[in-house]
C-alpha positions as CSV (number, residue, x, y, z in Angstrom):
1,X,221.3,12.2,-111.9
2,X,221.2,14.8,-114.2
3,X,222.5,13.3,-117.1
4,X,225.8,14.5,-117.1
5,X,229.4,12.5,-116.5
6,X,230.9,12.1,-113.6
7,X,233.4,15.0,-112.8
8,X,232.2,17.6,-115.6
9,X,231.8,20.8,-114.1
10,X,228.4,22.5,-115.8
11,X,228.4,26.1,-116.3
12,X,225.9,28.6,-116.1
13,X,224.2,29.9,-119.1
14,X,224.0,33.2,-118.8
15,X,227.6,34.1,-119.3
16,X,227.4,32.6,-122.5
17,X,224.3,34.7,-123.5
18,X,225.7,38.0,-122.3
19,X,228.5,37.7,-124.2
20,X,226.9,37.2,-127.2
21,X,224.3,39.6,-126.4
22,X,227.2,42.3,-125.4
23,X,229.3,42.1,-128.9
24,X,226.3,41.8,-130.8
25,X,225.2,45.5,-129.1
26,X,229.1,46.4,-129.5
27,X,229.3,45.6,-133.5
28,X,225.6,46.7,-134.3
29,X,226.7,50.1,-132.1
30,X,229.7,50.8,-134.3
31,X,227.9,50.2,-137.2
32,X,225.5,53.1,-136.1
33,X,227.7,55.1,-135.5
34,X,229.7,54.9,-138.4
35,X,226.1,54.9,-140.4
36,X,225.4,58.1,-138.8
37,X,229.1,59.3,-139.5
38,X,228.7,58.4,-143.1
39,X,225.6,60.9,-143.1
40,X,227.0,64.1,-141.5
41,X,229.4,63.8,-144.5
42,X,226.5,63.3,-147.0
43,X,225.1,66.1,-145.4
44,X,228.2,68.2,-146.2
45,X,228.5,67.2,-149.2
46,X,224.9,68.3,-150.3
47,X,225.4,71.6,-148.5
48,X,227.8,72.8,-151.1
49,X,225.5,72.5,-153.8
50,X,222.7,74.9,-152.1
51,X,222.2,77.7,-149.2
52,X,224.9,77.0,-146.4
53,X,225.0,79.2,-143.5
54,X,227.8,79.3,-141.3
55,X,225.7,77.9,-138.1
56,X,224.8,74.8,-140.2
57,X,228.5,74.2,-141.4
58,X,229.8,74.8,-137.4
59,X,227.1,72.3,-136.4
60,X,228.0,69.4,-139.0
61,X,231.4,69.8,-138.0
62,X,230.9,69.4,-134.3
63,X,228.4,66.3,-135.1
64,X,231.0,64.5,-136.8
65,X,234.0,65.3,-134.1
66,X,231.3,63.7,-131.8
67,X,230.3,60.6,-133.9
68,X,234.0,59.8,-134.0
69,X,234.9,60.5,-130.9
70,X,232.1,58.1,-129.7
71,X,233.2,55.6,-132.7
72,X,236.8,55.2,-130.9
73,X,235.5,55.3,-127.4
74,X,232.9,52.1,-128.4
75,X,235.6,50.7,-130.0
76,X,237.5,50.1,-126.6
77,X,234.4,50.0,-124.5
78,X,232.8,47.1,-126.3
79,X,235.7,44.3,-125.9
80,X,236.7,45.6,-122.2
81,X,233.0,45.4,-120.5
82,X,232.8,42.0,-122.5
83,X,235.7,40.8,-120.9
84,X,234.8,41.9,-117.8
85,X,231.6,40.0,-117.7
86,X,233.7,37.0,-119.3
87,X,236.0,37.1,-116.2
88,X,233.3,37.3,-113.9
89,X,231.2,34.3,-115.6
90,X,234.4,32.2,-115.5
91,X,234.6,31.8,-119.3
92,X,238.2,32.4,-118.9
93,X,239.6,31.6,-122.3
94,X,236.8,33.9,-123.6
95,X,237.6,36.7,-121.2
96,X,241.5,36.4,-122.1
97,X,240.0,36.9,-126.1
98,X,238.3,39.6,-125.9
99,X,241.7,41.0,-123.6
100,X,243.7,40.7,-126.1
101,X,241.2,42.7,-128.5
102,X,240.4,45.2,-126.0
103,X,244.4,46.0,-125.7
104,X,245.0,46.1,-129.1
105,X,241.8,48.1,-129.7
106,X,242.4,50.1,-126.7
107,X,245.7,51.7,-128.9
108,X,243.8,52.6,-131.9
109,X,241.2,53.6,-129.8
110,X,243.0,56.1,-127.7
111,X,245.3,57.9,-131.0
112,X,242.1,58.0,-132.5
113,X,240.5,60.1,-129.6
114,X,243.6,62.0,-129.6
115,X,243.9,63.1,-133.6
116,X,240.0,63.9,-133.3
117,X,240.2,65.8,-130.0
118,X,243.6,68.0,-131.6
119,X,241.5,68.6,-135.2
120,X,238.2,69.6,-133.1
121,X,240.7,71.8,-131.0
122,X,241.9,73.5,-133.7
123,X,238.7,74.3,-135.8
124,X,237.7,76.3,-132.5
125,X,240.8,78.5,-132.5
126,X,239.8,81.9,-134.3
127,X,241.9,82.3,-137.7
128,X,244.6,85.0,-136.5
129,X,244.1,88.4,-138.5
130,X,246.1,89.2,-141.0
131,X,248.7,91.8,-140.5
132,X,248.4,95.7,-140.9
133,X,249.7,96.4,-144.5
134,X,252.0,99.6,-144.0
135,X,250.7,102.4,-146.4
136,X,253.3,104.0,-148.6
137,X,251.0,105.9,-150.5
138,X,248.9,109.1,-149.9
139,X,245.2,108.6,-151.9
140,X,243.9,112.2,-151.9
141,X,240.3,112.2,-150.6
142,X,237.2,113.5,-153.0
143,X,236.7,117.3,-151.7
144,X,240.1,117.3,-150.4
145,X,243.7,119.2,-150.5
146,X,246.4,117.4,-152.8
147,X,248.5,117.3,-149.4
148,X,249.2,114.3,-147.7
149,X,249.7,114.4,-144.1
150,X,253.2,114.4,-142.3
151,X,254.9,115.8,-145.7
């Protein structure tokens, strides 16, 4: 004997561990990420108080519509691979946990992707010119006749 009871089904441990071992990389992930979120913006911040080019302020701004796309993507990611290798590792009430947080993580998740991927959208978009003011006026010209033309 092994020195368990009768009729108790043992499991295998490495489910257990790669669970543990998968949310601990999800959380310590999106703390990272939000770490290195929380420094483009220091780095904005700072730039307004010295020399800012406009390639610098383009490239902050597409740093932090990547960080946060990759923040809602990991938020999703994390919870749905665990309870995938729950499911697989029979841990079923564990894989039905983590289910439930991937669903309701999965709708934050995806209107955060969209409101990020619609604001990164429209930074791209060129600024449309303003509109040709109609001149009224005739300003004569240094070295030139009083006359303005057409009348």
């Amino acid at each position: 004997m092994d020195g368990t009871p009768t009729g108790v089904r043992q499991r295998p441990g490495w489910p257990v561990t790669a669970v543990l071992l998968l949310t601990l990389a999800w959380l310590a992930a999106l703390v990272l990420i939000a770490y290195l979120y929380v420094g483009v913006g220091f780095e904005s911040w700072s730039a307004h108080f010295g020399d800012d080019d406009e390639a610098a302020r383009a490239d902050r701004v597409r740093r932090s519509y990547a960080l946060a796309m990759y923040f809602c993507l990991t938020l999703f990611v994390g919870p749905a691979l665990t309870t995938t290798v729950a499911a697989v590792g029979g841990l079923r009430r564990t894989a039905i946990g983590y289910g439930v947080v991937a669903g309701l993580l999965a709708g934050l998740a995806l209107a955060g992707c969209a409101l990020t991927a619609r604001d990164a959208d429209r930074g791209r978009q060129a600024p449309t010119p303003p509109p040709p003011s109609p001149v009224e006026y005739c300003v004569p010209i240094s070295g030139s006749e009083n006359r303005c033309p057409g009348g």
